[in-house]
FIVO-532350 format. One line per 4 residues: number of its first residue (from 1); their letters; for each residue x, y, z of C-alpha. Coordinates in nm, 2 decimals, always signed. Example, Ala and Ser with C-alpha at 12.3 -4.5 7.8 and 13.67 -1.06 7.14 Angstrom:
1) AS) +1.23:-0.45:+0.78  +1.37:-0.11:+0.71
END
This chain:
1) XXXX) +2.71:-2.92:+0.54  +2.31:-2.93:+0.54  +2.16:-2.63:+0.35  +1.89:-2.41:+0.53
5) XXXX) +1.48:-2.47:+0.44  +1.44:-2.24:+0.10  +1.79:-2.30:-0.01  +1.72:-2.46:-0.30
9) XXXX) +1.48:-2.22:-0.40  +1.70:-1.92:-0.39  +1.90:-2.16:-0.68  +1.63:-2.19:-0.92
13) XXXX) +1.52:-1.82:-0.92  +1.76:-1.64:-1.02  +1.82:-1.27:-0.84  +1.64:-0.98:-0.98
17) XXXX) +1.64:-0.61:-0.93  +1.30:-0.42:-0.78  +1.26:-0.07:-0.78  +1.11:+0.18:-0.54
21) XXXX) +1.13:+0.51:-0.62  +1.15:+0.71:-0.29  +0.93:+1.05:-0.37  +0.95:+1.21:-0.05
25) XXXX) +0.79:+1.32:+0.21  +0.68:+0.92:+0.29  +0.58:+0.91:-0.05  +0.70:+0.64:-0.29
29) XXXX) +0.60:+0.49:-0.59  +0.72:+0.09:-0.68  +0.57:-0.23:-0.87  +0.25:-0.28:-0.70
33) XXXX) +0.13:+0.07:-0.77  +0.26:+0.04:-1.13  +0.12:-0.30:-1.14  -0.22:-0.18:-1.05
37) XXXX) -0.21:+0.08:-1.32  -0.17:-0.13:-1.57  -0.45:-0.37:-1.45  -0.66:-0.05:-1.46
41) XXXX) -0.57:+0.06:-1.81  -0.58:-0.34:-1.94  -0.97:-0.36:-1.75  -1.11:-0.05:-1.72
45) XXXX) -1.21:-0.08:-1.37  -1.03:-0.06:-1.04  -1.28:-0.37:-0.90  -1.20:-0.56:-1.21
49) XXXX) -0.79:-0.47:-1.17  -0.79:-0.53:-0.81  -0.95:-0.93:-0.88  -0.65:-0.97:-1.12
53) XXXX) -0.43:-0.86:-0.87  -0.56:-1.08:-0.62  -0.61:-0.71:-0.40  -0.93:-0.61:-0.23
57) XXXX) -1.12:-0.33:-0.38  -1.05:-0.10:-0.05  -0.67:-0.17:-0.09  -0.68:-0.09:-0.45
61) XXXX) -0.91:+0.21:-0.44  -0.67:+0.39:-0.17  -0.34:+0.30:-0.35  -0.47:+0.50:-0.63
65) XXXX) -0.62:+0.79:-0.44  -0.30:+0.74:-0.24  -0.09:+0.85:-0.59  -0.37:+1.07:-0.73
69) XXXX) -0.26:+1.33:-0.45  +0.10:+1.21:-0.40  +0.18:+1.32:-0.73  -0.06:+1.61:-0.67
73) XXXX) -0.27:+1.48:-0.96  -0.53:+1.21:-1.14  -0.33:+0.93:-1.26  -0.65:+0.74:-1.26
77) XXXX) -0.99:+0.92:-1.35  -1.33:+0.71:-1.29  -1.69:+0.73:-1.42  -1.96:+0.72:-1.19
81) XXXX) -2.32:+0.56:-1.30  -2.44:+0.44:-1.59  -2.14:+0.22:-1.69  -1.89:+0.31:-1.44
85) XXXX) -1.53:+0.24:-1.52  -1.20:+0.35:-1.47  -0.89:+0.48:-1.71  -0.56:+0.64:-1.67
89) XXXX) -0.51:+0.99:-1.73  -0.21:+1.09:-1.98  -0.01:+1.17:-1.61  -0.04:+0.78:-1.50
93) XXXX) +0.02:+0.62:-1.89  +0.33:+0.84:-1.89  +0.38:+0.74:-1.52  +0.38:+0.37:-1.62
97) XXXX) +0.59:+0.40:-1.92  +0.87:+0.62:-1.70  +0.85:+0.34:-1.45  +0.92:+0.10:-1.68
101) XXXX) +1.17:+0.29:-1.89  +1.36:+0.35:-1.52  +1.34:-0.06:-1.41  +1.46:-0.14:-1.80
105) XXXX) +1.78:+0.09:-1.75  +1.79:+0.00:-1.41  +1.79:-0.39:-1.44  +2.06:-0.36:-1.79
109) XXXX) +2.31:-0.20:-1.58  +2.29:-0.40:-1.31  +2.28:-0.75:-1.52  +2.66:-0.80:-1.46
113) XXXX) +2.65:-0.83:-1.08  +2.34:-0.97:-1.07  +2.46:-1.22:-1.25  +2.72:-1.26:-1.04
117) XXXX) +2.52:-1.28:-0.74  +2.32:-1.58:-0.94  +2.67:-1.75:-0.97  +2.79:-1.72:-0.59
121) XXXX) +2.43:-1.79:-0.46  +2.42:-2.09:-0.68  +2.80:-2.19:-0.57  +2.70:-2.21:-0.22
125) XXXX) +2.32:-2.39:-0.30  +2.55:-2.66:-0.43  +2.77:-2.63:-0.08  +3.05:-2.52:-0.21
END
């Protein structure tokens, strides 16, 4: 039998695990915003993260007000003139490093099926 379009691809990239973390309320927290944090904290500046990230400035500005008042508090705090610049607040390094921690635990425990999802997806790349 033919394989679909994309098959293949599915073969040569192994399954992973994502996390969101549902917050409530509509509120949820995953790898972009994480992602974006750390672009923040690695170039002081949300205009400089969001060109890293391949994000508009707009999008990038409202994800993090978006978590600033999700989480009821600055997890990125600016300066305005002179230099400018952004950095993360002790609330959004801990955030990143919880985040982390959480995908780490997350992704160990679920290595086992994952990898044998990888097998059977492989298996029927292969037709058969």
């Amino acid at each position: 039998p033919e394989s679909r379009p994309g098959a293949a691809d599915m073969t040569e990239t192994p399954p992973r695990l994502w996390i969101k973390v549902d917050l409530g309320e509509g509120r949820q927290l995953g790898p972009g915003k994480i992602a974006l944090l750390k672009a923040i904290a690695q170039e002081s500046s949300i205009a400089a993260a969001a060109r890293s990230l391949s994000m508009s400035y707009r999008r990038a500005w409202l994800l993090v007000d978006e978590m600033n008042r999700d989480l009821g508090a600055p997890v990125v705090e600016t300066r305005i003139g002179g230099r400018g610049g952004a950095h993360l607040t002790d609330l959004g390094s801990s955030l990143v490093e919880a985040f982390d921690a959480l995908s780490d635990a997350a992704a160990g425990g679920a290595e086992p099926a994952l990898n044998q999802l990888n097998t059977l997806i492989r298996k029927a790349g292969k037709g058969g």
